[in-house]
N, C-alpha and C positions, 0 to 999 in steps of 0.2 A: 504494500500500500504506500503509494507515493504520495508528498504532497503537495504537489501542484501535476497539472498537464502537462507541464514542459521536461517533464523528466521524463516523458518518454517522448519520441519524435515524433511528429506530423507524419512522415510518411511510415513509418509503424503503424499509428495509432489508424488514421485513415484509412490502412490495408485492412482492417479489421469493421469498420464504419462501414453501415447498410447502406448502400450507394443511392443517391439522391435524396438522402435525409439531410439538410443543410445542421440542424442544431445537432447533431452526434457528430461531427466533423471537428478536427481537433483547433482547427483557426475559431470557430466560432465558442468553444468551449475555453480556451486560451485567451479571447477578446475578453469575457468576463471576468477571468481574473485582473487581466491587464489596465483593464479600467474600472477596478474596486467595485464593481459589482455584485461579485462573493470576492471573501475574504476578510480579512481588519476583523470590524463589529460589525458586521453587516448578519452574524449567526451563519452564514453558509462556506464553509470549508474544505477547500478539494481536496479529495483523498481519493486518486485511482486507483483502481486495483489492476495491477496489469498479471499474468499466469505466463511465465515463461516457462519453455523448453529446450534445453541445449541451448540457451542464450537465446533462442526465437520467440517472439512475442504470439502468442496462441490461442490468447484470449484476454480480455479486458472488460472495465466495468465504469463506466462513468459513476465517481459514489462523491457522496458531498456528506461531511459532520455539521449537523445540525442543531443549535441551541435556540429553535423555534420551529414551528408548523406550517410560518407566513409563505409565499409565493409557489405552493406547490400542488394546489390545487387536488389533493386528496385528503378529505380532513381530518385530522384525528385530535384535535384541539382536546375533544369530549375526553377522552384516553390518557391526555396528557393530564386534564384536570381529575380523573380516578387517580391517578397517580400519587397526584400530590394529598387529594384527604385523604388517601390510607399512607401518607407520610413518606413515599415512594420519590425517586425519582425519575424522573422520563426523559428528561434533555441531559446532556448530548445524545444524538440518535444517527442512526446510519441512512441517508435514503441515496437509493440510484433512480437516478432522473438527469432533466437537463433541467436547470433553475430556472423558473420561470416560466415554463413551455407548456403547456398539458397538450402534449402530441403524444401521439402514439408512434414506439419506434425500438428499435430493438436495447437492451439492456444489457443481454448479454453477447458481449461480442468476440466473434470466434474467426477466425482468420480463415483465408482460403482452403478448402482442402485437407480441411480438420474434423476429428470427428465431432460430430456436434453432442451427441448425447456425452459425451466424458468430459469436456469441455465444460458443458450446462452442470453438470456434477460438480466437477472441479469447483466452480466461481461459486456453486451453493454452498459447498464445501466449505470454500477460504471463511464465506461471511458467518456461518455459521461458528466456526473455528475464531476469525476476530472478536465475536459475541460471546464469547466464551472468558473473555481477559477481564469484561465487569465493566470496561469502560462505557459502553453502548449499551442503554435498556433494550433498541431493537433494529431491525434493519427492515428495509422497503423499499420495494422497488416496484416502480411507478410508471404507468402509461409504456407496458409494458407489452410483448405479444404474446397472444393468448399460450400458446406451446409452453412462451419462456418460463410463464406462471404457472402451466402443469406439470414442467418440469421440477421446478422450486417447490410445487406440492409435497413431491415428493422427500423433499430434504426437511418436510416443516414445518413448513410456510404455510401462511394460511390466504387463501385467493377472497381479491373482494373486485367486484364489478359497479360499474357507472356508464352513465348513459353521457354522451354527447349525440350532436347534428353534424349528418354528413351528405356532404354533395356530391354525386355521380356523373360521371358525362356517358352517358349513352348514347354516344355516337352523334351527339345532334352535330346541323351544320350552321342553325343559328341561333341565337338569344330568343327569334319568334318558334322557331322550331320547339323548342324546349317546351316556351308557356305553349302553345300545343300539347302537351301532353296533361297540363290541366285542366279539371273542370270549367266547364263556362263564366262562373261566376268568380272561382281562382283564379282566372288569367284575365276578367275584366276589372279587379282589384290591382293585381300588377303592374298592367297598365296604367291605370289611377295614379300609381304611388310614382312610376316612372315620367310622368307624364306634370306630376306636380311641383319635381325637381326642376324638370326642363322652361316650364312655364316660369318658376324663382328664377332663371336666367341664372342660371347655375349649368356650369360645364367640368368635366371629368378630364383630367391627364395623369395618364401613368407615367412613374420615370424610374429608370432603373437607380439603383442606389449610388454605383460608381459614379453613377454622372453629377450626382449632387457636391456640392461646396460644404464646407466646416460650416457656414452663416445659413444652409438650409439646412442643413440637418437642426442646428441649432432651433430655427422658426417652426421646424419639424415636430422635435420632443416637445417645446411649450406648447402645441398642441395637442397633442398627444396626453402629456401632463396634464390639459384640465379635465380629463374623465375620471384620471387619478384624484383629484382636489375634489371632484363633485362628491365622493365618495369617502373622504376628511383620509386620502392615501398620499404618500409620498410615490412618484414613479421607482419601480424597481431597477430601470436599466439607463443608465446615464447617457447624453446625447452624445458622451465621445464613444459609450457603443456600437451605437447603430452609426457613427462614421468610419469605427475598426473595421466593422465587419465587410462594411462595402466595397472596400479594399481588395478583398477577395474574390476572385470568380467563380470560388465554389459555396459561398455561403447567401447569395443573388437575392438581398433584400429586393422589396417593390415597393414605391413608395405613390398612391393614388392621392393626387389632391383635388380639391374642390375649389372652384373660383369664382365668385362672380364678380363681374367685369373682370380685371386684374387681381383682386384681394383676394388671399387665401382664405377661405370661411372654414372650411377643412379638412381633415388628410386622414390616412388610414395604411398604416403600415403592413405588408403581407413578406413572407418567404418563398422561395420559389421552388422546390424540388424536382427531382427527374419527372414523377409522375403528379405530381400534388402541389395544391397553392395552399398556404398556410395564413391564415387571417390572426393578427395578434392584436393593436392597440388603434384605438381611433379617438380621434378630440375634434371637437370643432368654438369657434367663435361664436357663430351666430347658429340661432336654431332657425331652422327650414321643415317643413313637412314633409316627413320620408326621407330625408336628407339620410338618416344612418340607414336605413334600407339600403336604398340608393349606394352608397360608397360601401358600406361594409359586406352585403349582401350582390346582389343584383349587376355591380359591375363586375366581384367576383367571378362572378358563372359567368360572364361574360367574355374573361379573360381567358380561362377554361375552355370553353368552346372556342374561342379565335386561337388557342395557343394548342390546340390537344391536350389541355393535361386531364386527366383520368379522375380526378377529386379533389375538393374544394374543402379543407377541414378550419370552417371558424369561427372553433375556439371552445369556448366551454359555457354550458348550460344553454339557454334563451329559449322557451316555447317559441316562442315569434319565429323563430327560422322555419318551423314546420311548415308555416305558411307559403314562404319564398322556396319550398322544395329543398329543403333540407331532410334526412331521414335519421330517423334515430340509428344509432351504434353503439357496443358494449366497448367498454375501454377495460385494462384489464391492470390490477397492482397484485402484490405477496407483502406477506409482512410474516415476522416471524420476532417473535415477543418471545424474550428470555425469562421473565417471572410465569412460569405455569400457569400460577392463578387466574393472571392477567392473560396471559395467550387461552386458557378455556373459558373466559368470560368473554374476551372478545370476539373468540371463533363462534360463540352461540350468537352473538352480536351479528356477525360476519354472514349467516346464515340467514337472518330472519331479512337482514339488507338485503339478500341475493334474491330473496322473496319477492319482497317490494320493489328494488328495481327491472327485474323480471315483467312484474304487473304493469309499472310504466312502460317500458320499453314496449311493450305488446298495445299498448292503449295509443302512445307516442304515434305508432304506426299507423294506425286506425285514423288519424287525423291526417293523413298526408294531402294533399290538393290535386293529386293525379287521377285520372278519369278512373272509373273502374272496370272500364273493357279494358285497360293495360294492365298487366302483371309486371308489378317490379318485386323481385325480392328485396327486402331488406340488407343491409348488412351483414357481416356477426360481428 
């Protein structure tokens, strides 16, 4: 267990990196530390776990020591606080994730040509074997694939599920193609909300991230930052972030802004992957009707279908996406809790969750805006 990213190589750590995932890529993992967005007091601590072989790197773990619950979007705040009135402690803790992210993406990372089940054992292995030392009440690993979590089942770990909205491109060839495939009154509401932007004399421009300047990025995050404020938050990721990372050709921020006449009213920041556009923060100045529809939603798929990408994922919770042709999806974490008591209290917890969200996800579905002479399946 290392402690930082940079002790192992980029081109190591990336041979191991599920190809066209921008946030498991070691520049973009390396940006956060680099610009104090974990580390210091911030509560999030790099700690990689990297599994060598004859000196070959074979497998690794994006892990971060945690002396909080804030930014990571799986909750266990409630657990933290059992903790403390039966006089316990909870924090430091172990989680593997990318900070900030709630994407779904591999966790455990295994290099070319390895075998994957021993591998998957091994890294269960180590974190199990570090939880052992007393330091850590527990480990998790978060927005995970579904296998990596049946795998980890079986070391211990206990699986918990959550629902997000996910967008599909089925082959369409246009934005009108697409509202074709919903009901008459879902796709004359679309048009409504698109229709009411355009009339605000409001206009849309994507821009790639390289292309921007230090002073837009800069006008970039205070935007971005008032959705944080509305909600009494400090932004978690600092604007010399999202300028590290555009640097890069493989970490391919997007950055959509909103204009009317000349002034930026507002913007909405996405990632770009081989197959996937990834939706993370949006701010605006002024309020407009449909306006976050509009940039957060609806030019996404738009982008999607002009660009071929395969899936639209943004971001976490919002009924309101169902509307705009979003479908529900299971996301998938392990956790494996060192106090008995605590890991059999939480797995009867863990169970009755998998119930309930089970319930939604099935009902989520049932609301979708697609005709019902089409068959789409769901996700898993």
């Amino acid at each position: 267990m290392h402690t930082s990213i940079n002790a192992i190589s980029a081109d190591e750590w990336n041979r191991l990196a599920l190809a066209g995932v921008p946030f498991l890529r070691h520049e973009f993992l390396a940006a956060l530390e680099h610009t104090g967005a974990v580390g210091g007091e911030t509560g999030w601590q790099a700690r990689p776990l990297a599994l060598r072989c004859d000196g070959r790197l074979v497998g690794a773990m994006p892990l971060y020591e945690k002396t909080h619950s804030y930014g990571e979007f799986v909750f266990d705040f409630a657990w933290a606080h059992a903790y403390a009135e039966h006089g316990l402690r909870y924090y430091p803790k172990l989680v593997a994730a990318t900070p900030f992210t709630p994407a779904t993406g591999s966790r455990l990372l295994i290099a070319p040509g390895e075998d994957r089940a021993a591998i998957w054992a091994a890294l269960g292995d180590a974190l199990r074997q570090l939880l052992a030392s007393g330091r850590w009440s527990s480990a998790h690993v978060q927005f995970a694939q579904a296998d990596e979590v049946a795998a980890l089942g079986a070391h211990g770990f206990l699986p918990r599920t959550d629902c997000q909205f996910l967008w599909e491109n089925r082959g369409y060839e246009s934005f009108d193609a697409f509202l074709g495939t919903f009901t008459a009154d879902k796709r004359k509401k679309a048009h409504r909300e698109r229709r009411r932007v355009r009339e605000a004399g409001i206009r849309h421009e994507w821009r790639d991230g390289s292309t921007l300047a230090s002073e837009d990025w800069a006008v970039i995050h205070a935007l971005l930052a008032t959705t944080f404020h509305r909600h009494g938050h400090e932004p978690y990721l600092p604007a010399a972030f999202f300028e590290h990372v555009s640097r890069s050709p493989h970490t391919e921020p997007r950055v959509l802004l909103a204009r009317s006449d000349e002034a930026v009213v507002a913007a909405a920041l996405f990632f770009r992957g081989q197959e996937t556009l990834y939706g993370r923060y949006w701010g605006c100045v002024e309020a407009h009707h449909s306006l976050h529809f509009e940039t957060c939603y609806h030019q996404g798929i738009e982008y999607c279908i002009q660009e071929r990408l395969q899936r639209f994922e943004p971001g976490t919770q919002g009924e309101h996406k169902i509307a705009r042709g979003f479908a529900p999806h299971l996301t998938h974490s392990a956790h494996h809790i060192v106090d008995s008591r605590f890991a059999a209290a939480i797995g009867r917890y863990l169970e009755a969750e998998r119930a309930s969200i089970d319930t939604y996800f099935h009902s989520a579905g049932a609301h979708t805006p697609f005709r019902r002479d089409l068959s789409f399946d769901p996700p898993p």
